[in-house]
TIPADO-984071 format. One record per residue (C-alpha): z negated, y negated, x. Coordinates in steps of 0.5 Angstrom, whole numbers, padded with zeros to 4 digits, always signed. Layout:
<recs>
ZYX...
</recs>
This chain:
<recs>
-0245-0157+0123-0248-0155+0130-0256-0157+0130-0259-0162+0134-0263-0160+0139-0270-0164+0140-0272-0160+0145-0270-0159+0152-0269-0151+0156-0275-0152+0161-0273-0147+0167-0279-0145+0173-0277-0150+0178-0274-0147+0184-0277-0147+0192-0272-0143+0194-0266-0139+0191-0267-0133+0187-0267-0126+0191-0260-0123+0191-0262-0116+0192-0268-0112+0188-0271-0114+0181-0273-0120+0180-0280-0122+0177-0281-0125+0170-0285-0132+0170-0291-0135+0166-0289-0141+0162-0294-0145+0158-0294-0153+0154-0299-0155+0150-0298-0160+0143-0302-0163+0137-0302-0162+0131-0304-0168+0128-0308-0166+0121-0308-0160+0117-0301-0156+0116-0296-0154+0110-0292-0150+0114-0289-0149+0122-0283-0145+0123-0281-0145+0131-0273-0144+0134-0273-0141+0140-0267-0138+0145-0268-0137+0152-0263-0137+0158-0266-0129+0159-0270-0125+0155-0277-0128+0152-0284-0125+0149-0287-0133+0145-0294-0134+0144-0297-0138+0139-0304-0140+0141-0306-0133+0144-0301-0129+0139-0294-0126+0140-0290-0129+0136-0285-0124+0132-0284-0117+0133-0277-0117+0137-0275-0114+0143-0271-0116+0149-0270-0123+0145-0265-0126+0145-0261-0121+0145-0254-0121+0148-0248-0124+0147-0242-0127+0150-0247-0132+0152-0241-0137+0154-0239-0138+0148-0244-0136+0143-0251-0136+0145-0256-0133+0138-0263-0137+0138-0269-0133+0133-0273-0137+0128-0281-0135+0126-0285-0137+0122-0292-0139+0125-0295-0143+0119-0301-0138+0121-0301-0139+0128-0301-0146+0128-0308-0150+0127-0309-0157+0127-0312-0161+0132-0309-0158+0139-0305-0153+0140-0302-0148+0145-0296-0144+0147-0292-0140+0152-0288-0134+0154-0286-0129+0159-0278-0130+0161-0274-0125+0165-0267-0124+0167-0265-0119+0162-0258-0119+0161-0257-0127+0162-0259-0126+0170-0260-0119+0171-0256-0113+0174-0250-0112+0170-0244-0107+0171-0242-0101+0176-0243-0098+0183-0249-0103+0184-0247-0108+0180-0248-0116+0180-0253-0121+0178-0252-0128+0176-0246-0126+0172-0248-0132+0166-0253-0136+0170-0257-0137+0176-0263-0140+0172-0267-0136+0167-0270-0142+0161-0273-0143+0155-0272-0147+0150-0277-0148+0144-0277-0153+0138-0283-0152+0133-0282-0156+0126-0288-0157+0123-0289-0160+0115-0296-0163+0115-0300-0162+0107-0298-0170+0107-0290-0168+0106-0290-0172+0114-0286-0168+0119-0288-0168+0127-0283-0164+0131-0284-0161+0139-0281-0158+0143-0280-0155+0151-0279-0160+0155-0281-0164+0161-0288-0163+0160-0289-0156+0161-0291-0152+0166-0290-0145+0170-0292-0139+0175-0292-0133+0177-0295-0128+0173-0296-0121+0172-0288-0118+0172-0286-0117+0179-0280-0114+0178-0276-0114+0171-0270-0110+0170-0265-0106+0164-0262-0101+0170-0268-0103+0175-0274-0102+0171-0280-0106+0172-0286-0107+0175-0293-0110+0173-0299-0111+0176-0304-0112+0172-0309-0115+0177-0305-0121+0176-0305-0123+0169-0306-0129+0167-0311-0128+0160-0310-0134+0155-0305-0138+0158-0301-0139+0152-0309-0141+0148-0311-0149+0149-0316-0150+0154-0312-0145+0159-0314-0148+0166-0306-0150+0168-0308-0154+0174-0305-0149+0180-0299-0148+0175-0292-0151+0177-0288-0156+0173-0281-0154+0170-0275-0156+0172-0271-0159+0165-0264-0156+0165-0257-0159+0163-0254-0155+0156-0250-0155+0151-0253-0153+0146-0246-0153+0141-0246-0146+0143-0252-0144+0139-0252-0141+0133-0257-0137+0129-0259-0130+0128-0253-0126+0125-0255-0119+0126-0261-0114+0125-0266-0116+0132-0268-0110+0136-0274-0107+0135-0279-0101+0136-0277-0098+0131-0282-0091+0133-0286-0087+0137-0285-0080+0140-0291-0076+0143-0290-0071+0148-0287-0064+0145-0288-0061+0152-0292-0062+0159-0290-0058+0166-0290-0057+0173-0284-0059+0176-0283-0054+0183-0284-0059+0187-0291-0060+0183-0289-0067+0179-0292-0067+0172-0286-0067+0167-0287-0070+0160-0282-0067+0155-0280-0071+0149-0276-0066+0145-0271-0071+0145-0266-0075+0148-0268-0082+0146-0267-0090+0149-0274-0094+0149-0280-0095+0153-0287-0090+0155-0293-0093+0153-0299-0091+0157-0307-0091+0157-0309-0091+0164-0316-0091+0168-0317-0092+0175-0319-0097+0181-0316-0104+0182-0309-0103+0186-0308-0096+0184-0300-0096+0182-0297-0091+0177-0291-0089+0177-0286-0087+0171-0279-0085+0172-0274-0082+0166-0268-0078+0165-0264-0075+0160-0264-0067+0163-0267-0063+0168-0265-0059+0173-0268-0053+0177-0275-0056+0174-0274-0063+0177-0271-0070+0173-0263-0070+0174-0263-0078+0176-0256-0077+0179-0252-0079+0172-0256-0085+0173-0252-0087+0178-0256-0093+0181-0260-0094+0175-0267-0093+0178-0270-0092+0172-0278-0093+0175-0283-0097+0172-0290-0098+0176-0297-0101+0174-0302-0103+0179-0308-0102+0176-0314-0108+0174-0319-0104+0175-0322-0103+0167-0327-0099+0167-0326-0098+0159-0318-0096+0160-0311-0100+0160-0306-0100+0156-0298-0102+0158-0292-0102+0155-0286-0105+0159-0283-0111+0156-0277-0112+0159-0273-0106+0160-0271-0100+0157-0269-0093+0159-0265-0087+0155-0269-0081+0157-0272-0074+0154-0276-0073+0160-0281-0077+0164-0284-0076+0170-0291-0078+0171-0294-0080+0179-0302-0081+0178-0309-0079+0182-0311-0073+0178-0316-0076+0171-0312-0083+0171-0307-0081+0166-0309-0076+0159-0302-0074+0157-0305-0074+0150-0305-0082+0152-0297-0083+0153-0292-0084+0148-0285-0086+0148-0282-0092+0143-0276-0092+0141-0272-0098+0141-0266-0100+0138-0262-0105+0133-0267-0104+0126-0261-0102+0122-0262-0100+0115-0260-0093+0114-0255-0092+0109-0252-0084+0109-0254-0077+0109-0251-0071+0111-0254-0064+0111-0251-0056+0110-0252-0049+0110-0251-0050+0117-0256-0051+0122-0252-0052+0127-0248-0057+0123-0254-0060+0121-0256-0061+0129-0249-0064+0131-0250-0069+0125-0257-0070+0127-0256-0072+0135-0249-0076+0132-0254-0080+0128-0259-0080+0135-0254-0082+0140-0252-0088+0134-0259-0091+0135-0259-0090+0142-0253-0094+0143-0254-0100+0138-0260-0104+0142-0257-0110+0141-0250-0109+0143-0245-0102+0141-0245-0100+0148-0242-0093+0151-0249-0090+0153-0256-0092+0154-0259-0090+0161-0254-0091+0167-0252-0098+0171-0247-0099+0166-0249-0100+0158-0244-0104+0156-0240-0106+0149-0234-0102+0150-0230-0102+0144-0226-0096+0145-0232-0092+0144-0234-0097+0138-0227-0097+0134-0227-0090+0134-0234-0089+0132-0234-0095+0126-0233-0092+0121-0239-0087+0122-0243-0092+0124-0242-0095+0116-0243-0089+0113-0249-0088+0116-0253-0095+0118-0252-0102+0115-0248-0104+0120-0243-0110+0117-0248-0116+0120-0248-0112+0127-0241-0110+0127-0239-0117+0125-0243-0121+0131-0241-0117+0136-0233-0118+0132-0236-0125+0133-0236-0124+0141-0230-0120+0142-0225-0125+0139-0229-0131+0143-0229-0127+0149-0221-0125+0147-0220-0133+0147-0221-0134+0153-0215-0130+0155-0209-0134+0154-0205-0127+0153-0209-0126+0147-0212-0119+0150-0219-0118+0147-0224-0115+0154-0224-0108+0154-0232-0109+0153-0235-0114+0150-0239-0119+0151-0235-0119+0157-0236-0119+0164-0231-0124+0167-0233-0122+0174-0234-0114+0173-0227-0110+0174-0228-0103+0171-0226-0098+0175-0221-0096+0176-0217-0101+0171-0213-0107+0176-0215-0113+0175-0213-0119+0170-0216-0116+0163-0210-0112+0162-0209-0110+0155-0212-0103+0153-0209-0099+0147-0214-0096+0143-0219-0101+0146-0216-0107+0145-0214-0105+0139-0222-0104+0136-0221-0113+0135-0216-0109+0129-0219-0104+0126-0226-0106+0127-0225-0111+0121-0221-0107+0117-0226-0101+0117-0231-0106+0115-0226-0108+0110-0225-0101+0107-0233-0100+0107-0237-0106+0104-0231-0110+0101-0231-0115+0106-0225-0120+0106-0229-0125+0109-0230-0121+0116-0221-0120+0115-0220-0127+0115-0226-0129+0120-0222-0125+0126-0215-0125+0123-0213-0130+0128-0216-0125+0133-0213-0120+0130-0206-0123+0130-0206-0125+0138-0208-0117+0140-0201-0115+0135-0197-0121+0138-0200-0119+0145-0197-0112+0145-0191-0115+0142-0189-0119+0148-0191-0113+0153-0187-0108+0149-0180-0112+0148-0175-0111+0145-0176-0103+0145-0182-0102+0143-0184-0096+0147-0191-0099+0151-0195-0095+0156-0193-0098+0162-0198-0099+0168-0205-0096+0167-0208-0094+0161-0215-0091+0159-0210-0086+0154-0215-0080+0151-0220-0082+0156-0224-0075+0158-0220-0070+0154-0223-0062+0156-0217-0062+0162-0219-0068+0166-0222-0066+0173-0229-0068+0174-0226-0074+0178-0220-0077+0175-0223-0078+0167-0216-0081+0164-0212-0075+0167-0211-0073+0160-0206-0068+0157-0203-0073+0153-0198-0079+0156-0201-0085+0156-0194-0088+0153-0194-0084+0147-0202-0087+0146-0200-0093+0147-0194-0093+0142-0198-0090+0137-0204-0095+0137-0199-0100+0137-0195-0098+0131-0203-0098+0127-0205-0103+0129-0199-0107+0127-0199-0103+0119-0206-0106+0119-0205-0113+0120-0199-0113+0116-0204-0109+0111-0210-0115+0112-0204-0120+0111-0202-0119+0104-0209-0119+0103-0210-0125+0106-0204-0127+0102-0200-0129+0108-0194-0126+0106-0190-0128+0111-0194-0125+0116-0195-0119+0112-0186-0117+0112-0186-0119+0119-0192-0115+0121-0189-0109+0116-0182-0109+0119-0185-0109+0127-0189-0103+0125-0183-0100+0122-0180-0102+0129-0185-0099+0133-0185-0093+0129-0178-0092+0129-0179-0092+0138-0184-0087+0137-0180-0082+0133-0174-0084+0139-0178-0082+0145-0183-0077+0142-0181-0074+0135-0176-0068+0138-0173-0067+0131-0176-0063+0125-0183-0065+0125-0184-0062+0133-0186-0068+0139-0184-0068+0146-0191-0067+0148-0194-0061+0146-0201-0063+0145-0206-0063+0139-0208-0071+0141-0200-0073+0140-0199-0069+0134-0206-0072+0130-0203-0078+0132-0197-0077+0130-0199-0075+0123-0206-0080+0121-0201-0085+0123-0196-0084+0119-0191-0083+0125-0188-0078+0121-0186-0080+0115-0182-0074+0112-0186-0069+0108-0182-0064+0111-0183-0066+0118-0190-0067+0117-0191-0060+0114-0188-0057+0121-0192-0062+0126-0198-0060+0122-0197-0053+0123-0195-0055+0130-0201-0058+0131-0205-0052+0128-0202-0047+0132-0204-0051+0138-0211-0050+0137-0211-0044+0135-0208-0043+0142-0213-0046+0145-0218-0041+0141-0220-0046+0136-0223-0050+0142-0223-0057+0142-0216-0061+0146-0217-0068+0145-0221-0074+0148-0224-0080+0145-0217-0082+0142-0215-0075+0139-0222-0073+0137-0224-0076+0131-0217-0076+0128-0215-0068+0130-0219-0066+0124-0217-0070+0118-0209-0068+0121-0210-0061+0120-0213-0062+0113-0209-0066+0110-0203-0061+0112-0205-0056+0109-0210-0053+0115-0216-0055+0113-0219-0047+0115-0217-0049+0122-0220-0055+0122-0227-0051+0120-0226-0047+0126-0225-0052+0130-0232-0055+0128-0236-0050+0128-0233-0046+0135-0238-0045+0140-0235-0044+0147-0234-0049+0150-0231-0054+0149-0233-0055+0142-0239-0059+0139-0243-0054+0138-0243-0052+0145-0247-0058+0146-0251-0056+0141-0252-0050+0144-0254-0052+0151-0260-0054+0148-0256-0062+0146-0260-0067+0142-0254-0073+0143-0248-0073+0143-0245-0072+0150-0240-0077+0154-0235-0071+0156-0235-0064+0152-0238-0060+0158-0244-0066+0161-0248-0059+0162-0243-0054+0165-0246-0046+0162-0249-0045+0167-0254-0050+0166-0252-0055+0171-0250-0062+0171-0243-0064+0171-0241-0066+0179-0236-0072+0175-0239-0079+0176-0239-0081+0169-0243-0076+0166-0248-0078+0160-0252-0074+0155-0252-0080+0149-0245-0083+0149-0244-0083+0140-0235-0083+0141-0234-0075+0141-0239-0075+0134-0233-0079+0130-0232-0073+0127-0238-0074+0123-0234-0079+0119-0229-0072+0118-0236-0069+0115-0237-0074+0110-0231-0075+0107-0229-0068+0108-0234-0062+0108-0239-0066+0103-0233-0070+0100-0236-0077+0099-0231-0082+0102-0227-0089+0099-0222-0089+0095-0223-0097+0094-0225-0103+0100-0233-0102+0099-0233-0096+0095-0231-0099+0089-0227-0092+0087-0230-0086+0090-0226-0080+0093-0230-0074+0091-0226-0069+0095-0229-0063+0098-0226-0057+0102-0231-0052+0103-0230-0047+0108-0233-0046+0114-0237-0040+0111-0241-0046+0109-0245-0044+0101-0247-0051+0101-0247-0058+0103-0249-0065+0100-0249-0073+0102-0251-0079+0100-0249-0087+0101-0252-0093+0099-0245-0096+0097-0246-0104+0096-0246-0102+0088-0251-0097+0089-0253-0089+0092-0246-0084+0091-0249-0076+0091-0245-0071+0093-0248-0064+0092-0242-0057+0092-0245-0050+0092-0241-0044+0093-0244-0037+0089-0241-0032+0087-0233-0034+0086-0235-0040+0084-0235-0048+0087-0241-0052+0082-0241-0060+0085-0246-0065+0082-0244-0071+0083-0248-0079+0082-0243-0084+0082-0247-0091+0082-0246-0097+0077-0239-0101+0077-0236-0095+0081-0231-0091+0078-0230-0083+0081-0223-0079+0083-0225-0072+0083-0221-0068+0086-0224-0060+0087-0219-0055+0090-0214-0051+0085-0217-0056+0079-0213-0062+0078-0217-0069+0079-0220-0073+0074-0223-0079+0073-0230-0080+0071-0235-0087+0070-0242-0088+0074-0247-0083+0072-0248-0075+0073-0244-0071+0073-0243-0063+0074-0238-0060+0075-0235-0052+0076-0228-0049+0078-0226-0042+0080-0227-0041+0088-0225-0035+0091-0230-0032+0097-0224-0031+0100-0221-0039+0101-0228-0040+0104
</recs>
């Protein structure tokens, strides 16, 4: 049942429109309220039509980031609950918060991108709920007495940056007593409080802080502080100087020829600036209201106002728990794992976006569906994937075709170039409101979340359905495709070697199994035998255009193989052995060099294991030329980048217009590295049975992994001495173990330790 609200959204009280260029400034707001005797507990509900940072009585409530956050706001808009027992006193009160646009009113989207997409007010809402040690309740909230001004912020956006004149501060505005007199009244807002909802998911949060690894001289003699690695945040500065003086910070993620690369970012400025106040005993600033992803941060200042020393970088993100491990005889494995998990954290403020520092940040769901299932493996993330699942079936329901956005939270009025107009149904984007809540299923066990978004789930099928018609084949019109693969020019990202029908038509034969699949465990059966038998249709189209007999396809490339074989397209053994030979003739051809995008990608390595390849698939993994995975290590990577040669070997940056240094889709294939190179996968939804699989090769001598299952920690740990594979396994309480170990037959083992060995050749490795 909703809640209802006593309190009203109070917004700064408009004396002329807002400016349509530029950052917007964020604005004080205050009220004041009495506690009328002494207080057993105080719990405080707040939202905002914008970003918020609430104090009590001169104490910043909480410790989120960028709150609320963002979602589909037009149907579902979170609010936070705090405990306050301590901050509230009794007799008089006060509180009061900053507001700015953030995502509600503030530049979205690209090539210079819109504002007001959600709204054209910020507001507050408030309700504080206080139980008086005399079991009464008393409940106040903003309203109509509430009051604002300008404060310090004069500028405040995500792209923009922000900028904050300290000269301005109002000190104790949210403490009682605050002389408020030359304060405005606010202006009370309509709104339909029926599309707020509690906190769902982990909130963003600092999460740590980075000191400067290097400081140097740029060629046109700026200082360059170097961070060690690519991370999303914010730099907090310790500052001395005289009133009016302005600092300057600009941030980008790599340099060239000495100076900060900012053409990636497009038209994100990235700049925040402090003008000084003046203390003699220093300042201190961090920004609020902004966030940037960077390695390298340029600091402009009279010489003696800024220590180096005194500069550190916070990292922000969604505060996830850490759930899996991964490490190996490889340090350039090792490095590749370690940037994928980076580039994870780097895109998970809030929402699952794409990257983190150009003017675009969106929740795109290609990206997310096929990095899902290492985003399980590495973080607790059912309760943050389920939100945003939340958003993508609410913003999927306002399109009467039942196609879900190709980003969510969706942005009606922003079309993606170069996608047409009308939300268009994708393949392989769209289908992330399928296979999203089947990897949550698969991983924590969650029938809940397959039944939450069934009916989005059945509209996306039944979308594609209508599409297709009666012969099944879909790929007209554009498609997205195997977006960026290694042939794309630098200015045409879906010219993809793989057609985009054969794509398309495969995802559509996925999706379908999967939703049968979902039915029959959500015992619809009718749905389930109808979805079975149009996934059987499709399959059978596929193989009509695009199987040319005997396991070979009319399309020569590794996506159309990978696809072809981890979505069971080819059901006969004997053709399957031949595309997977196929398939790893294809690679070799390409001298073990990667030739998928982000559709193929993090598929191509469990196709080639499972036909018996698996030393191929090694060679694709731990190849260094470009393009590989490694490559990107070698060129000296910290995140996973957005295409394969973001850098090209000569140390300048790819001339494209999309051209990211922390984009997690190609690092998918940690989930391959998991599963396969350490063997820790599940064999049941929620790791209720382990499958303990290793396959080493690679000229690895070891590797291990761990994940905190619902059940408990599950280990793998295998070593390669001598002619001789040793695994030591954990299986955790409840859980049930398959081993299977090659040349040995599989066995089934209890919870608990357990050691195992069996003859290893040097040779297989």
């Amino acid at each position: 049942m909703p809640r209802h609200w006593t309190a009203r959204v109070v917004s700064p009280r408009r004396t002329a429109p807002a400016p349509a260029e530029g950052a917007r400034p964020a604005v004080l707001l205050r009220g004041e309220f009495t506690a009328r005797a002494a207080v057993r507990s105080a719990r405080v509900l707040v939202t905002s039509l914008g970003v918020y940072e609430l104090e009590l009585n001169g104490t910043v409530v909480g410790d989120h980031v960028l709150a609320p956050g963002w979602t589909s706001y037009r149907h579902r808009h979170r609010y936070q609950s705090f405990d306050v027992t301590a901050l509230v006193r009794e007799g008089r009160n006060a509180w009061g918060a900053h507001l700015a646009d953030g995502w509600y009113r503030g530049l979205l989207g690209f090539n210079g991108g819109t504002r007001d997409i959600y709204g054209e007010r910020t507001g507050l809402l408030a309700e504080l709920r206080i139980e008086y040690t005399d079991g009464s309740i008393g409940t106040v909230g903003t309203g109509g007495d509430w009051r604002w001004s300008p404060g310090p912020v004069l500028a405040a956006g995500l792209y923009e940056g922000e900028t904050y004149d300290a000269r301005r501060e109002a000190a104790g505005f949210s403490e009682a007593g605050f002389d408020d007199s030359a304060w405005q009244q606010v202006d009370v807002l309509d709104f339909d409080t029926g599309v707020l909802f509690p906190a769902d998911s982990p909130p963003v949060r600092r999460i740590e802080r980075l000191a400067p690894v290097a400081v140097t001289t740029s060629p046109t003699g700026r200082t360059v502080l170097d961070f060690g690695q690519n991370l999303v945040g914010r730099l907090r500065v310790r500052v001395r100087g005289e009133a009016g003086r302005t600092l300057t910070l600009r941030h980008a993620e790599v340099l060239q020829d000495g100076e900060l690369c900012t053409r990636p970012l497009r038209h994100a400025t990235a700049t925040d600036r402090y003008v000084l106040r003046g203390d003699p005993a220093g300042e201190e600033w961090e920004p609020r209201f902004t966030f940037h992803g960077f390695r390298y941060a340029e600091v402009e200042s009279r010489p003696g106002e800024v220590d180096v020393a005194d500069v550190t970088a916070v990292v922000l993100h969604s505060d996830l728990r850490r759930t899996g491990w991964f490490s190996c005889s490889d340090d350039a494995l090792n490095r590749l794992h370690e940037n994928i998990v980076r580039g994870m954290r780097g895109n998970f403020v809030d929402v699952p976006t794409d990257c983190p520092q150009r003017d675009e940040r969106l929740g795109w769901t290609g990206d997310v569906q096929v990095f899902a299932p290492t985003a399980a493996f590495l973080y607790d993330v059912r309760d943050f994937l389920r939100s945003w699942l939340r958003d993508l079936a609410a913003d999927q329901s306002a399109d009467e075709r039942g196609v879900p956005p190709v980003f969510s939270p969706d942005l009606p009025v922003i079309t993606p170039v170069p996608l047409p107009p009308g939300n268009p149904p994708m393949a392989g984007w769209c289908d992330a409101a399928v296979i999203v809540p089947w990897v949550l299923y698969e991983r924590y066990g969650d029938t809940d979340v397959l039944r939450a978004q069934y009916p989005s789930m059945r509209a996306w099928v039944d979308a594609v359905e209508r599409v297709t018609g009666p012969d099944r084949v879909w790929g007209e019109g554009f498609q997205f495709g195997d977006w960026l693969d290694p042939t794309a020019p630098a200015d045409d990202p879906g010219r993809a070697m793989t057609s985009s029908a054969l794509v398309a038509t495969a995802y559509f034969a996925h999706s379908a199994r999967l939703l049968a699949r979902t039915a029959e465990i959500l015992d619809d059966r009718e749905a389930a035998a109808r979805h079975h038998a149009l996934a059987d249709a499709v399959r059978d189209a596929f193989r009509a255009r695009f199987h040319a007999g005997g396991g070979r396809l009319t399309e020569e490339t590794q996506t159309a193989y990978a696809l072809a074989l981890r979505f069971r397209l080819l059901q006969d053994d004997a053709e399957r052995a031949e595309a997977g030979r196929r398939l790893a003739d294809l690679v070799a051809v390409r001298g073990y060099r990667v030739g998928t995008g982000f559709l193929g990608t993090p598929l191509v390595c469990d196709a080639l294991t499972e036909t018996g390849h698996v030393d191929t698939a090694y060679r694709l993994l731990t190849q260094r030329e470009c393009p590989s995975w490694l490559y990107q290590v070698d060129m000296g990577a910290t995140t996973v980048w957005e295409r394969w040669d973001s850098m090209l070997p000569d140390g300048t940056v790819n001339p494209g217009e999309m051209t990211s240094f922390n984009h997690y889709a190609l690092g998918a294939v940690a989930d391959w590295m998991h599963r396969t190179v350490a063997g820790l996968a599940p064999d049941a939804p929620g790791y209720r049975r382990l499958l303990v699989r290793p396959r080493p090769g690679g000229g690895l001598t070891w590797a291990r992994a761990a994940h905190d299952t619902p059940y408990g920690r599950a280990e793998t740990a295998w070593r390669h001495e001598g002619n001789t594979l040793h695994l030591d396994l954990v299986v955790p309480p409840g859980v049930t173990a398959l081993v299977d170990l090659p040349g040995d037959k599989p066995v089934e083992v209890e919870h608990g330790r357990h050691s195992f060995t069996t003859p290893f050749p040097a040779r297989e490795r």
